[in-house]
N, C-alpha and C positions, 0 to 999 in steps of 0.2 A: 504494500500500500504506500509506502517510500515515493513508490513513482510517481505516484499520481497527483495533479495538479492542487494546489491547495483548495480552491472552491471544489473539484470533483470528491476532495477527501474529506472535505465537511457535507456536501451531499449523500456519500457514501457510510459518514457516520451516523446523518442521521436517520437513516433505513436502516442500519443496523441497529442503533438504538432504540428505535422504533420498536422495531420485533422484539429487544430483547426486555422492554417494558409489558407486550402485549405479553409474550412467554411469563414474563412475573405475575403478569393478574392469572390464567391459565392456572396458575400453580398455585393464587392463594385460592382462588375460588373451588379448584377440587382439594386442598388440603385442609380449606379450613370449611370456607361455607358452606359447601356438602355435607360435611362431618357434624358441623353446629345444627343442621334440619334433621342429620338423621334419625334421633328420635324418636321426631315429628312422624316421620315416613315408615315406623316400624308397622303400624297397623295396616300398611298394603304388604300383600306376600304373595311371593312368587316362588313356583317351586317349593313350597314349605319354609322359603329362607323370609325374612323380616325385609324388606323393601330396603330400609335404610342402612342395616346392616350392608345387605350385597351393594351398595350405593357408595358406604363407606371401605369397605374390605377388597370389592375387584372391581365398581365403577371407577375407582379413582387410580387405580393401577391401571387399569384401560386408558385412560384419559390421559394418564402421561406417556406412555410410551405411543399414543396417536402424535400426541404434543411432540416426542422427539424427532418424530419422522417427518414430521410435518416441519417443524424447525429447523431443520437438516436440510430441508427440500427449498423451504422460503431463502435458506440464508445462500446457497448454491446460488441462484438467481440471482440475487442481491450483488454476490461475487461478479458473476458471470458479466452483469449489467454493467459494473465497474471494471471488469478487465482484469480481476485479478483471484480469479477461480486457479484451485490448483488442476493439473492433470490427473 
């Protein structure tokens, strides 16, 4: 990123910053405020499991490893746009 022009590398930082704020709420919203309604949510069941259990215990393991992939994928592009994706 060295190379890159100073206006191109404050546009660049701030699409990476960007993302790396949305990724922060991403992560408080299944770690915490899922977890604070589940609860709320045990009296729906699925499967015989408690709604807000399975919400908090593999909805939220679900969600982040979509979040990595997806992260991964956002920030490539990001790279790419700016010219400085690795091979």
């Amino acid at each position: 990123m060295s190379d890159l022009p100073p206006e191109k590398a404050k546009a660049y930082w701030a699409k990476t910053s960007g993302l790396m704020w949305t990724m922060l709420a991403i992560w408080f919203f299944f770690s915490f405020v899922v977890h604070f309604f589940a609860p709320s949510l045990n009296a729906i069941k699925i499967i015989g499991f408690p709604f807000g259990f399975y919400m908090a215990a593999q909805g939220s393991l679900i969600a982040f490893v979509v979040a990595i992939f997806w992260y991964a994928k956002r920030q490539n592009a990001i790279d790419e746009e700016f010219g400085v994706a690795e091979d």
